[in-house]
N, C-alpha and C positions, 0 to 999 in steps of 0.2 A: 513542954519538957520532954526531952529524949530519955528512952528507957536506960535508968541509973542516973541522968546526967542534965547539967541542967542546959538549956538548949541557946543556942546563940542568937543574937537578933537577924533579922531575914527580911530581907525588900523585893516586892516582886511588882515588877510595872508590866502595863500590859497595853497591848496599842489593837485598836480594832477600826475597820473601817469596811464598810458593805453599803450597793447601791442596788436599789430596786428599781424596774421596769418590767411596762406588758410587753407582752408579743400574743397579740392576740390574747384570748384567755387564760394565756398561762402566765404566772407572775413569778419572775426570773432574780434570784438575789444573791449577785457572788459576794464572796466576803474574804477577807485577809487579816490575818493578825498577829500578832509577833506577841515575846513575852519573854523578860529576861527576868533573871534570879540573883538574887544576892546574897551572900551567908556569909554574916560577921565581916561585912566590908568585903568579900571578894568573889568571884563569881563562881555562881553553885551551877548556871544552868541558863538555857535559851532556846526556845523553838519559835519556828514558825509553821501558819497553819496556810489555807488556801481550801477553799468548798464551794459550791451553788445550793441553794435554796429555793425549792420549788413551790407555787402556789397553784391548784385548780380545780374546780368543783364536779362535781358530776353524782346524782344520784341523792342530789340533797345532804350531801358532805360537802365539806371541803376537805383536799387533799396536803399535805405538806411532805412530801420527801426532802431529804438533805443528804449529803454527803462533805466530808474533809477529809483534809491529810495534811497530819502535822510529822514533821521532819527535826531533830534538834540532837540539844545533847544536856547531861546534867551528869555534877560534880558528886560523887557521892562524900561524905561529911570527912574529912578530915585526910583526903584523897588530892593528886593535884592530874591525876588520870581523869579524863571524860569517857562516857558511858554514852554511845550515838543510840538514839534512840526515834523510830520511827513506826506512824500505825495510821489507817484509816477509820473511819466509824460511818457509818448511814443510820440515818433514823426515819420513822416513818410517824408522824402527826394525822390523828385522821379526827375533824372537829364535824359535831352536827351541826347546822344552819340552821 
């Protein structure tokens, strides 16, 4: 429910695809995925993203760096203007073995 209001039905599909390989010790995993939006039957919104994923040990961890960057746009409610919206994120995973 939106504040005051009651909110409209919303469909969001989302498509993912990523392929992992070594190269030597390091375990390599790009990835792609798209995501569109829907609000009350029409279209609220879509981006796509695009990153690598890293795998490798050392020191009795294992290490996980990542990186993406999503590119897109979204409808805000009751608008038929789009709003481009674009950002990166990295994260860093560090697991004991």
């Amino acid at each position: 429910q939106q504040i005051g209001a009651v909110a409209p039905p919303e469909n969001i599909s989302n498509f993912n695809l990523a392929y992992g390989f070594y190269m030597g010790g390091l375990y390599v995993q790009p990835s792609l995925a798209g995501r569109a939006w829907m609000r009350d039957g029409e279209k609220a919104g879509s981006t796509g993203t695009g990153g690598v994923r890293l795998r490798f040990d050392a020191a009795g961890l294992s290490f996980n760096p990542s990186v993406t960057y999503t590119t897109g746009n979204v409808y805000p409610a009751g608008s038929a203007t789009s709003i481009d919206v674009s950002g990166i994120r990295g994260a860093l995973l560090i697991r004991l073995r």
